[in-house]
ZAPA-77278 format. One record per residue: residue number from 1; residue in one letter; chain; x, y, z of N, C-alpha, C in turn. Coordinates in Angstrom, 2 decimals, always signed. Atoms other than C-alpha are relative to their C-alpha. Last residue first. Layout:
N
NUM  a  A  X  Y  Z  X  Y  Z  X  Y  Z
...
***
This chain:
227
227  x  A  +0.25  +0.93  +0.67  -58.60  +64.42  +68.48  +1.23  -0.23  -1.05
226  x  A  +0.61  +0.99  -0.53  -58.20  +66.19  +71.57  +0.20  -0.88  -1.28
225  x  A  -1.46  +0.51  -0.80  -55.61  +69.01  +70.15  -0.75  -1.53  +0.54
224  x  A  +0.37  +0.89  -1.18  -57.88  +69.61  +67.45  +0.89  -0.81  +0.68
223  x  A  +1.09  -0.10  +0.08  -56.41  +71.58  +64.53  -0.91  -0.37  +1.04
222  x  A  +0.22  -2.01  +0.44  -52.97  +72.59  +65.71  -1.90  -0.26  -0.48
221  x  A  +0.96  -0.54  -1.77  -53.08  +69.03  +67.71  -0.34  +0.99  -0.70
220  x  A  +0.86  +1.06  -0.41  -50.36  +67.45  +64.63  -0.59  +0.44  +1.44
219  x  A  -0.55  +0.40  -1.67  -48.03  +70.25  +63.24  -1.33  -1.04  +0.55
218  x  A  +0.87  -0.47  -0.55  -49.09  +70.89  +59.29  +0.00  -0.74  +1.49
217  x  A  +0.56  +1.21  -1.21  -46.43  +70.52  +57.75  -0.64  +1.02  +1.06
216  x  A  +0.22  -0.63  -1.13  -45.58  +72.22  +54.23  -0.64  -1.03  +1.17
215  x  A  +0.03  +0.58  -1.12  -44.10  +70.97  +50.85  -0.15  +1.05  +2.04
214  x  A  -0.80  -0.22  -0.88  -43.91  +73.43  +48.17  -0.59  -0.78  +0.63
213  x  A  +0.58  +0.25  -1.35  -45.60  +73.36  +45.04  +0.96  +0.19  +0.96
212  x  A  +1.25  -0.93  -0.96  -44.60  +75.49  +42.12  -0.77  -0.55  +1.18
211  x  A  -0.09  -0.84  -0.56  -41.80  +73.48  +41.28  -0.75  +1.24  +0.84
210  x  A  +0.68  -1.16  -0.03  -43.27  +70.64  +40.31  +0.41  +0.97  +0.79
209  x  A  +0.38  +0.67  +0.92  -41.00  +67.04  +40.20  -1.01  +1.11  -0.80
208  x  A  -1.19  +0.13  +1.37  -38.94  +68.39  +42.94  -0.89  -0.19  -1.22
207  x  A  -0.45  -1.59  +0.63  -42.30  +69.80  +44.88  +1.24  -0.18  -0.83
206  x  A  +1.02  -0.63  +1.37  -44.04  +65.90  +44.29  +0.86  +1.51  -0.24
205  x  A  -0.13  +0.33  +1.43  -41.08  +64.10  +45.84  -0.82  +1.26  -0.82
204  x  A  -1.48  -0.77  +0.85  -40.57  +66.76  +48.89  -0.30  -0.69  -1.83
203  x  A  -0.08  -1.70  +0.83  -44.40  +65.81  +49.26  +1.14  +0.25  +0.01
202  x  A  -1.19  -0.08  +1.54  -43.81  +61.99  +49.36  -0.28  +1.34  -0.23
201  x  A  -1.06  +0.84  -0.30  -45.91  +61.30  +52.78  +1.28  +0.42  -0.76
200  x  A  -0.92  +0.46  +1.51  -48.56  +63.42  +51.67  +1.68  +0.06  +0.59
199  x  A  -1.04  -0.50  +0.35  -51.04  +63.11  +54.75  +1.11  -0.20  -1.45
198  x  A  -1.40  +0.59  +0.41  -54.45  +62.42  +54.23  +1.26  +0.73  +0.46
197  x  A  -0.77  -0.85  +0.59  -56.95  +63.71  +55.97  +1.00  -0.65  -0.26
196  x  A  -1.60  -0.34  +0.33  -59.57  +61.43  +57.33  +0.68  +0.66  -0.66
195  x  A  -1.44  -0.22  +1.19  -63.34  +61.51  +57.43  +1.41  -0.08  +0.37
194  x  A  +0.07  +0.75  +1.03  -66.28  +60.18  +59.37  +1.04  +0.06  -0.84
193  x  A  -0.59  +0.57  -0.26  -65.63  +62.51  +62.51  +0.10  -1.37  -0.90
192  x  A  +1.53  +1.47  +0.07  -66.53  +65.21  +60.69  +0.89  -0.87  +0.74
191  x  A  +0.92  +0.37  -0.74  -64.43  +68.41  +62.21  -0.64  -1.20  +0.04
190  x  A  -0.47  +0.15  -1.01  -62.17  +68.82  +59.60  -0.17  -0.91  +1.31
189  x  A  -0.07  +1.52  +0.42  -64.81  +68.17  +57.04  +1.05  -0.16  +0.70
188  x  A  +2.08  +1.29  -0.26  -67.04  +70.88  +58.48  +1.43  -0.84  -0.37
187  x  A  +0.15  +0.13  -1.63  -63.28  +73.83  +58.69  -1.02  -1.45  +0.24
186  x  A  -1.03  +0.80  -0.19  -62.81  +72.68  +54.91  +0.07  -0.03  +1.68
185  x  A  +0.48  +1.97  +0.35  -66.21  +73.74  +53.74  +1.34  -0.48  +0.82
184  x  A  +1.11  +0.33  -0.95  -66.10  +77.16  +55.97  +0.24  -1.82  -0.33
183  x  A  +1.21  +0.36  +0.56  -62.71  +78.21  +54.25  -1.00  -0.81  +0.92
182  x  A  +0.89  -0.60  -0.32  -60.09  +79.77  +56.69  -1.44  -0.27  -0.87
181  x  A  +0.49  +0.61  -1.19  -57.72  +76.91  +55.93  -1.00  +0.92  +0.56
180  x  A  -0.56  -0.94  -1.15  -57.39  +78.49  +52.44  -0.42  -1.40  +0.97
179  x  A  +0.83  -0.85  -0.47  -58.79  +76.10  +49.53  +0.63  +0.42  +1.11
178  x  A  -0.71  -1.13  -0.14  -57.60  +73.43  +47.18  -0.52  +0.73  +0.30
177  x  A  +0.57  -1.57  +0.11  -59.81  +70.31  +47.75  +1.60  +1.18  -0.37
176  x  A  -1.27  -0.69  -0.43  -59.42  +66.55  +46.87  -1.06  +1.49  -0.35
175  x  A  +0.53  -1.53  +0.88  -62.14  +64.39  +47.13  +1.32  +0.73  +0.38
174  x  A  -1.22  -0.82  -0.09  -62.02  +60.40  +48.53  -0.03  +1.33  -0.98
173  x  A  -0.46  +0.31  -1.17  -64.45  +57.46  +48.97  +1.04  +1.27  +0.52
172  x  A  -1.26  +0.28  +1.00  -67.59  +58.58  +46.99  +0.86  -0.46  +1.47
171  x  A  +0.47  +0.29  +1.25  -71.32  +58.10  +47.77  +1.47  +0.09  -0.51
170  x  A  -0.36  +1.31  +0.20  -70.37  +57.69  +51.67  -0.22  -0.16  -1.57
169  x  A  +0.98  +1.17  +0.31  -72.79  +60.42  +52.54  +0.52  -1.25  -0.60
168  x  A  +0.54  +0.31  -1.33  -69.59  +62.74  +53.99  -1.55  -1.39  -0.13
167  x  A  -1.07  +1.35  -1.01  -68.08  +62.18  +50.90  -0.83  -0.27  +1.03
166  x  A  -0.36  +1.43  +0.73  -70.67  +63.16  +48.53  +0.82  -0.91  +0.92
165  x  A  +1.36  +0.24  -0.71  -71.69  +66.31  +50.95  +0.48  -1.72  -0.80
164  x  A  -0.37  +0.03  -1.64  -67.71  +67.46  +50.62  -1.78  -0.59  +0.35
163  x  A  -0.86  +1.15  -0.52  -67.83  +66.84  +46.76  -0.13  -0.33  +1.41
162  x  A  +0.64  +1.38  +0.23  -71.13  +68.98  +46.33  +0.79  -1.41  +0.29
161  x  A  +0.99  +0.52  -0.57  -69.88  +71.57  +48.43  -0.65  -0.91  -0.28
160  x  A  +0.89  -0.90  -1.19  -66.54  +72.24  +46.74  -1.20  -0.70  +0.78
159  x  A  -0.89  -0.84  -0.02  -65.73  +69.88  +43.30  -1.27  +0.66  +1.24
158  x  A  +0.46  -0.62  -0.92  -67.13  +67.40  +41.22  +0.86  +0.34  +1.08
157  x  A  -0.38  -1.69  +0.24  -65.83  +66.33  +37.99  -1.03  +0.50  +0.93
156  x  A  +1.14  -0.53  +0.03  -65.60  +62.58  +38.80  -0.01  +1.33  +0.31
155  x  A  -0.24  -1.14  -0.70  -62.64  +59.92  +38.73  -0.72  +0.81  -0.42
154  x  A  +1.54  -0.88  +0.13  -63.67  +56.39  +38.89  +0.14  +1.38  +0.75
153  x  A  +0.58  -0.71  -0.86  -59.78  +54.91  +38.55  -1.59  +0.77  +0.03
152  x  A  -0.30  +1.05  -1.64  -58.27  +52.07  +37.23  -0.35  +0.66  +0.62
151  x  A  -0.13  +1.32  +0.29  -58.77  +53.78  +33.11  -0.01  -1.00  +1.17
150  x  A  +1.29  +0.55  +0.22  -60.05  +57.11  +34.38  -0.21  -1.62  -0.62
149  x  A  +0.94  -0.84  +0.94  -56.17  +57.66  +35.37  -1.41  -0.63  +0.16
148  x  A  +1.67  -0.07  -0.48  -54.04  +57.07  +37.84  -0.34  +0.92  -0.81
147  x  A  +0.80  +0.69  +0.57  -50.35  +56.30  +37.23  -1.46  -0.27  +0.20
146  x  A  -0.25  +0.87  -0.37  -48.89  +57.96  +40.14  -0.98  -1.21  -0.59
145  x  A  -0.68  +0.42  -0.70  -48.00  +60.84  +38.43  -0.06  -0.74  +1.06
144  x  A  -0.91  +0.78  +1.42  -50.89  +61.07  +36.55  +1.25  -0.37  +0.72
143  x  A  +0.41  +1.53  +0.25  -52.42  +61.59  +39.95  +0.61  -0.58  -1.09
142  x  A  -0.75  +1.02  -1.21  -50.79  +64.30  +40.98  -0.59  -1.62  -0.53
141  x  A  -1.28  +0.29  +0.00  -51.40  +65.90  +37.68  +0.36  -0.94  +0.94
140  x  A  -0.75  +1.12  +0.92  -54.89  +64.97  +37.63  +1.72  +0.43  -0.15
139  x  A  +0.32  +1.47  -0.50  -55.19  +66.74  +41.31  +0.16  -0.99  -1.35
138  x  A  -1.24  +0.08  -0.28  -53.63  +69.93  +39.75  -0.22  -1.48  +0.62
137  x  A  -1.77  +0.08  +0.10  -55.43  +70.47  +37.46  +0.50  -0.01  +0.91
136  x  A  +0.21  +0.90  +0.83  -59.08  +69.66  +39.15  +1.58  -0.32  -0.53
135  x  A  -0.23  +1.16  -0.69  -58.13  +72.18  +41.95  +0.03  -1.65  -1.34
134  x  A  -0.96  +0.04  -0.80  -57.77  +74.76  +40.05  +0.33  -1.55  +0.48
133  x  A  -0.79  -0.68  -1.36  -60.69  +74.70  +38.18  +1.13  -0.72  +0.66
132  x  A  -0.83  -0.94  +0.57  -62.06  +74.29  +34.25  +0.55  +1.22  +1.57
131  x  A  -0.70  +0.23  +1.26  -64.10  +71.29  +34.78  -0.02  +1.50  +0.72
130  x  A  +0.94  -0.09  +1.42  -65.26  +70.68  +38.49  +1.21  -0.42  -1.04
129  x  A  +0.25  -1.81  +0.65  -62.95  +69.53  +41.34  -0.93  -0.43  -1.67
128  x  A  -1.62  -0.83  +0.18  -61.04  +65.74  +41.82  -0.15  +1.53  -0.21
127  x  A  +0.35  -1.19  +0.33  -63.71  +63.35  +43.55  +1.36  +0.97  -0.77
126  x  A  -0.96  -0.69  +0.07  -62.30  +59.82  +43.32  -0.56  +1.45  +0.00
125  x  A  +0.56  -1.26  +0.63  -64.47  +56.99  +43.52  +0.69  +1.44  +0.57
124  x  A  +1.06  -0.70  -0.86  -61.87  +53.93  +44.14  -0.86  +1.14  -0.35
123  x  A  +1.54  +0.53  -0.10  -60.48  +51.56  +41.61  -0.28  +0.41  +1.26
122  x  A  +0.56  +0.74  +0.98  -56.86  +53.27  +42.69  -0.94  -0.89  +0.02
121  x  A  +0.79  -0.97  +0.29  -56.81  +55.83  +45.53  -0.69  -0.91  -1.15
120  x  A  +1.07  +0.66  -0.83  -54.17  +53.71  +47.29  -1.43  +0.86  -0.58
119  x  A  -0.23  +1.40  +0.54  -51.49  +54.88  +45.04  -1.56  -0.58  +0.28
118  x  A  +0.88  +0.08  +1.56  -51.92  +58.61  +46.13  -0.64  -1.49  -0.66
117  x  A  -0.91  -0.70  +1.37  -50.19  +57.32  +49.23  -1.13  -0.08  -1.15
116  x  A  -1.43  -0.41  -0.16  -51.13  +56.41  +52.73  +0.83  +0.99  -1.14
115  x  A  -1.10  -0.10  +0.61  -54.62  +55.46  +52.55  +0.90  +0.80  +0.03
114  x  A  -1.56  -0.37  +0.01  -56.48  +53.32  +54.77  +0.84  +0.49  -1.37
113  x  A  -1.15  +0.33  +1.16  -60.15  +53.09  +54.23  +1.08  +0.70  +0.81
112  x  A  -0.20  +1.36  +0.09  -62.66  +53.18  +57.14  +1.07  -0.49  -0.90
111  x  A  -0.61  -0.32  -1.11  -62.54  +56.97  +57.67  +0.83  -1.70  +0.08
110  x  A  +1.13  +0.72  -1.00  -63.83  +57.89  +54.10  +0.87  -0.44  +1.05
109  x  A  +0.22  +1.61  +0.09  -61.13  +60.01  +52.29  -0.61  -0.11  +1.14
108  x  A  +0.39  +0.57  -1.51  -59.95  +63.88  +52.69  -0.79  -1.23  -0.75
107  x  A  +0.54  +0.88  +0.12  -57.26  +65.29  +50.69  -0.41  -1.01  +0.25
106  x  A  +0.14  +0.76  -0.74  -56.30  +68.78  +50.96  -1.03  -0.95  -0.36
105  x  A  +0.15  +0.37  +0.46  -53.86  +71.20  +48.95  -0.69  -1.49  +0.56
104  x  A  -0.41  +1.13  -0.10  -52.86  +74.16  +50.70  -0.79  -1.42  -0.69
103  x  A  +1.55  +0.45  +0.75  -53.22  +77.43  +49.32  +0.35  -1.47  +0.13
102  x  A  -0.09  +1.45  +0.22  -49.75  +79.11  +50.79  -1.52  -0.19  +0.04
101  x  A  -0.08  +0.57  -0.68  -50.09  +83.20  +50.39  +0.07  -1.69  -0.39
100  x  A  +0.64  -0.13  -1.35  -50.90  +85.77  +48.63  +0.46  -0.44  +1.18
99  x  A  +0.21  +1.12  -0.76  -48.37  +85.88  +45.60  -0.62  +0.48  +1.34
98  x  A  -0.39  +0.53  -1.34  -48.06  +89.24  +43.82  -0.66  -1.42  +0.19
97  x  A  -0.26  -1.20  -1.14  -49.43  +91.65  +41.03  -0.01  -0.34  +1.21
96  x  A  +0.20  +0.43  -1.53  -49.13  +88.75  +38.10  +0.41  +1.49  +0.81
95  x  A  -0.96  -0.50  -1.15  -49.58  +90.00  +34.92  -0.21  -0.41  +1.29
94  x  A  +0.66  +0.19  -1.18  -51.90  +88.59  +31.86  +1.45  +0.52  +1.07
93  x  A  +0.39  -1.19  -0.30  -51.25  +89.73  +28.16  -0.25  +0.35  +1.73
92  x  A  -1.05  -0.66  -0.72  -48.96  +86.84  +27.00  -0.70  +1.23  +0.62
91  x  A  -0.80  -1.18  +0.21  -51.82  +84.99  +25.74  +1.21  +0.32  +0.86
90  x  A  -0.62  +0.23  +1.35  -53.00  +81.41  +26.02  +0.86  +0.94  -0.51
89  x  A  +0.72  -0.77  +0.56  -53.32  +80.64  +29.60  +0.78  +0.20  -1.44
88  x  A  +1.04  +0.26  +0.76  -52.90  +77.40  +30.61  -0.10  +1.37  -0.36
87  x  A  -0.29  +0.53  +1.20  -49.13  +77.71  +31.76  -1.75  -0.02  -0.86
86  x  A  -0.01  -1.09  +0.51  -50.04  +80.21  +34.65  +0.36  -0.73  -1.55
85  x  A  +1.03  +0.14  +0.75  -51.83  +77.58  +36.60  +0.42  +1.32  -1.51
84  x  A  -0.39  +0.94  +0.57  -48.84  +76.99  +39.03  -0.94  -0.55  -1.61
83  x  A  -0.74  +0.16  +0.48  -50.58  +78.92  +41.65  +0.80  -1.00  -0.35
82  x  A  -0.85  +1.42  -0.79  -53.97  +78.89  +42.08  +1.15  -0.14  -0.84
81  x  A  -0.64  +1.13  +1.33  -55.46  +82.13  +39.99  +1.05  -0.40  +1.09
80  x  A  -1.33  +1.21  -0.74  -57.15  +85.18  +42.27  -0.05  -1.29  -1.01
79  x  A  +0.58  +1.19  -0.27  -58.72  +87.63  +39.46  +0.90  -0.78  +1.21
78  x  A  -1.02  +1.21  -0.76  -58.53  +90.74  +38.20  -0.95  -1.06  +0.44
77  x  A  -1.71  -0.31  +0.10  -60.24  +92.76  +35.31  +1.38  -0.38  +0.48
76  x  A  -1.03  -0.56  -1.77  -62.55  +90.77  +34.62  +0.67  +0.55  +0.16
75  x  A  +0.96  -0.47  -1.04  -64.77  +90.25  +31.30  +0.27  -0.02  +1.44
74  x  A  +0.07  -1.25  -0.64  -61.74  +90.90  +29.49  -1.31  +0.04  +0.34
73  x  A  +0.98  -0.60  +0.41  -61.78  +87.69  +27.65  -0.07  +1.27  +0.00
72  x  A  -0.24  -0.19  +1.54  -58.08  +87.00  +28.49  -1.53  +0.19  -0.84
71  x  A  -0.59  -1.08  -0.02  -59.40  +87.59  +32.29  +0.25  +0.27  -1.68
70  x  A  +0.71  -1.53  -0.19  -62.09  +85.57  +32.17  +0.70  +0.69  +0.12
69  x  A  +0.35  +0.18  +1.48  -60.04  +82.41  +30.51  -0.75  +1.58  +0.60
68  x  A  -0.79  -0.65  +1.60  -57.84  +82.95  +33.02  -0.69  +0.22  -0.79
67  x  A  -0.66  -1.09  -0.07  -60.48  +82.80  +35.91  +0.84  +0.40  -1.28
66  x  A  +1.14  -1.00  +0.64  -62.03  +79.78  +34.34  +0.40  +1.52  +0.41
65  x  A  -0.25  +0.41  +1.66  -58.43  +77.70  +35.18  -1.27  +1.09  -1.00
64  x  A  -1.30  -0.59  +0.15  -58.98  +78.99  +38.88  +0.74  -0.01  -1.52
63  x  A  -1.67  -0.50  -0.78  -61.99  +78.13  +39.77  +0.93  +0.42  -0.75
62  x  A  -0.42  +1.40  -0.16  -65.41  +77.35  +38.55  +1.07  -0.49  +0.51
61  x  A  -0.22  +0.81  +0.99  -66.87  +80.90  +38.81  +0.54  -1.36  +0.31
60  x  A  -0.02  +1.10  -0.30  -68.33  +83.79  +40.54  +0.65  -0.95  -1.56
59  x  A  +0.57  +1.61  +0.57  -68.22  +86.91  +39.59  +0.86  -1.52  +0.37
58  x  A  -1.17  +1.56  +0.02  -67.57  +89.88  +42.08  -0.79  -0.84  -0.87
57  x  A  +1.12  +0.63  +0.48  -68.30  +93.63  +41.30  +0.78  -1.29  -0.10
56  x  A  +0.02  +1.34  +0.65  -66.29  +95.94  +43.10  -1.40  -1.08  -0.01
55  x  A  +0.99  +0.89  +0.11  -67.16  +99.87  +43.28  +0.46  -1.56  -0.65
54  x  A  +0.23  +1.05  +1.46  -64.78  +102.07  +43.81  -0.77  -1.13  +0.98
53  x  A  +0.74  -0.62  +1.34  -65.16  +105.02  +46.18  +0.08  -0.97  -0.98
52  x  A  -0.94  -0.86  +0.95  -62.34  +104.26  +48.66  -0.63  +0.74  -1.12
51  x  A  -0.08  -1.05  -0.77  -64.66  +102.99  +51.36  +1.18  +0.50  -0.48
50  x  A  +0.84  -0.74  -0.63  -65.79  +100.72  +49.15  +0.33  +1.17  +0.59
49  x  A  +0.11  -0.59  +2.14  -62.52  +99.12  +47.65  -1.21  +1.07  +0.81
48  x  A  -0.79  -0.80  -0.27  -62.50  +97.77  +51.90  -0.24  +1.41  -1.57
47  x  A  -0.01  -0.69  -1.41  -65.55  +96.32  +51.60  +0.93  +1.34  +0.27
46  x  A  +0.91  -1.26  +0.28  -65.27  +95.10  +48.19  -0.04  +0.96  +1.23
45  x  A  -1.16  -1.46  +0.29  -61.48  +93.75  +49.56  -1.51  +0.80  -0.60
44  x  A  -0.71  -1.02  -0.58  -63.41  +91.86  +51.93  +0.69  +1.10  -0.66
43  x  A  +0.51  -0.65  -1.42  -65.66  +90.20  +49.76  +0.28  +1.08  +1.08
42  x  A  +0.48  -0.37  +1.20  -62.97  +88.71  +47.21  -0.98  +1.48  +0.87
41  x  A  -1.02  -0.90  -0.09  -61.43  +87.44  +50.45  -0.80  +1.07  -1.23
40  x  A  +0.30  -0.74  -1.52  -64.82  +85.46  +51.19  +0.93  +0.85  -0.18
39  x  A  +0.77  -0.58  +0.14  -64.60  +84.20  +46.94  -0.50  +1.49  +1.60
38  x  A  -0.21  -0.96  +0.81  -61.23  +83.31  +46.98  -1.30  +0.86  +0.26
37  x  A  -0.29  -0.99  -0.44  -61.92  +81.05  +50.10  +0.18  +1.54  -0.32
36  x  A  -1.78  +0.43  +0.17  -64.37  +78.79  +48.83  +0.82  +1.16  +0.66
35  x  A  -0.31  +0.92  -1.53  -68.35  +78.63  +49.69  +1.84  +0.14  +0.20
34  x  A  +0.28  -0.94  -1.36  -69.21  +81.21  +46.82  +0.12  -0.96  +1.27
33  x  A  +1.53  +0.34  -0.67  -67.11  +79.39  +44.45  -0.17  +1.04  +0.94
32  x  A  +0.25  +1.31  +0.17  -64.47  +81.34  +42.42  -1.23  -0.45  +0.74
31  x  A  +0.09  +1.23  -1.37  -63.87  +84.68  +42.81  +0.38  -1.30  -0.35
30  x  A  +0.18  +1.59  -0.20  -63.25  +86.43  +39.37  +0.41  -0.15  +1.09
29  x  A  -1.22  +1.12  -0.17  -62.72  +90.43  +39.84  -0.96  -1.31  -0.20
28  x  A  +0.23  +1.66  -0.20  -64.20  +93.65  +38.24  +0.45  -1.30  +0.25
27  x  A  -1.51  +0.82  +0.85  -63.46  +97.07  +38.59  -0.87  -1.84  +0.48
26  x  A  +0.39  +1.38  -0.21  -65.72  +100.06  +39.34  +0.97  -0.90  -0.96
25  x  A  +1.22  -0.02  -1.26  -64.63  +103.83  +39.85  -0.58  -1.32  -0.25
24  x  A  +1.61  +0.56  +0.74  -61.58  +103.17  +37.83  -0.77  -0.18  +1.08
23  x  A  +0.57  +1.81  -0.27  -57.82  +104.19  +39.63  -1.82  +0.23  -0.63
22  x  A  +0.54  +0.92  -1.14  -56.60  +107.47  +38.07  -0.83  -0.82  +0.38
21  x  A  +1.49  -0.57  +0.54  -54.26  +107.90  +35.39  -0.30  -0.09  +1.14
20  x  A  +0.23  +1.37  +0.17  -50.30  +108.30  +36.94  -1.52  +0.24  -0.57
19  x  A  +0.48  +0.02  -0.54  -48.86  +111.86  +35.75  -1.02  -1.74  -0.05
18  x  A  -0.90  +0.27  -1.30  -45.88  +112.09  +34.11  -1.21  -0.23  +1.01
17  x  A  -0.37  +1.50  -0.04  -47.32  +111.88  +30.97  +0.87  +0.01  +0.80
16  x  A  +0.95  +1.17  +0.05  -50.16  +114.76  +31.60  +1.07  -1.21  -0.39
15  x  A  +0.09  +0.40  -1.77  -47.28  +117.03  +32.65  -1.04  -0.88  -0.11
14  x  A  -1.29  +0.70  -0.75  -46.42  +117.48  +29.17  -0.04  -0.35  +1.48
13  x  A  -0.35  +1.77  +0.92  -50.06  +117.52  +27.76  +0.94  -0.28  +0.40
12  x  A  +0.80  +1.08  -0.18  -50.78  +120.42  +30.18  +0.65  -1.34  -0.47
11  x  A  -0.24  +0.21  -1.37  -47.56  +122.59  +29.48  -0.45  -1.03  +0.59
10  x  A  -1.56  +0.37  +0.02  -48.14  +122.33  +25.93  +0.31  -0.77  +1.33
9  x  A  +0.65  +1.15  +0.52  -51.84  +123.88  +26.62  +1.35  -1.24  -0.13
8  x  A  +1.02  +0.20  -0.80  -50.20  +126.70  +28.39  -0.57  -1.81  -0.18
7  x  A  -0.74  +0.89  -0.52  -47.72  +127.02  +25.54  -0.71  -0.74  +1.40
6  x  A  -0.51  +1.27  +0.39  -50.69  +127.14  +23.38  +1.35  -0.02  +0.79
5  x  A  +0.61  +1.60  -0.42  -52.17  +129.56  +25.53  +0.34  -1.20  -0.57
4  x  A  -0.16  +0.44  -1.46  -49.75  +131.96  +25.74  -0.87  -1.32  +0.85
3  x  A  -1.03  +0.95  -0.38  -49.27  +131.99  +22.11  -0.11  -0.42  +1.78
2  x  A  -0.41  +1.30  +0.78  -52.55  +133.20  +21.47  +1.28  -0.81  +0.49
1  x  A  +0.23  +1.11  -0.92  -53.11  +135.62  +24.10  +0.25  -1.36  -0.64
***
């Protein structure tokens, strides 16, 4: 019986590298805020993951820049990461497994101010996102590019629900968000009638100048046809 089991055994190990492993009964992803959109999609796929037998476990975090760093830790295994963020990470070990979708980039100001262009932002209080999210990078880029820094500008590492209660109380004049249009915070500041939405006048400029953005229009009524 000897030989018949070592080819037996043979047999095994050669058909064990043709064979895929199989998927991990719990897996871990970076959200981001629990008010934001990453985090409600995050949500759904436990749901779904669920009724496959795996078990997701969501952490929360700061956005999209703290995601990398939790993945090259390996305390995540995936993560959603705002694209255009793929230069901060430090390793080569990270893989992208697709683009979602457009993550639009919105920036709402007190109702009484007029502004038109980034420009107009200067010596005003500036919300731009925490430290080590998404939104933060990419709002000092835009802004470096139009000469705005902490030198002519009061710009302040707040971010999500605390920015969107700041504006609406008049304590700052202007907050930038990155976040689905299905996010709760961005539906309220829609709605306020205290706020304005900027439009970006010069978005072809900014996507030549950054390839990873893209210019998109957002049809005028699609949110409130009355107002």
């Amino acid at each position: 019986f000897g030989p018949a089991l070592i080819i037996t055994l043979l047999g095994f190990i050669l058909a064990y590298q043709f064979v895929d492993p199989a998927p991990p009964s719990r897996i871990r992803i970076a959200s981001g805020h629990e008010e934001g959109a990453y985090h409600l999609f995050a949500k759904r796929y436990r749901e779904y993951l669920a009724q496959e037998g795996i078990e997701l476990e969501i952490l929360t975090s700061a956005g999209s820049v703290e995601n990398i760093q939790l993945l090259e830790s390996a305390e995540v295994d995936i993560a959603f990461v705002q694209g255009g963020l793929a230069s901060s990470a430090v390793s080569n070990n990270l893989l992208s497994l697709g683009s979602f979708y457009y993550e639009p980039l919105w920036l709402f100001y007190r109702q009484e101010l007029e502004i038109n262009r980034l420009t107009g932002l200067k010596q005003r209080r500036v919300a731009v996102g925490t430290e080590r999210s998404g939104t933060r990078a990419l709002a000092l880029q835009l802004l470096g590019d139009n000469r705005l820094s902490e030198e002519n500008t009061e710009i302040l590492a707040i971010g999500g629900r605390e920015a969107a209660d700041a504006l609406l109380a008049g304590e700052i004049d202007a907050a930038f968000f990155v976040t689905s249009p299905q996010s709760p915070l961005v539906s309220g500041l829609l709605k306020s009638g205290a706020l304005k939405l900027m439009s970006f006048a010069r978005a072809d400029a900014y996507s030549h100048l950054h390839p990873h953005l893209t210019g998109i229009t957002l049809p005028e009524g699609v949110v409130d046809m009355e107002r």
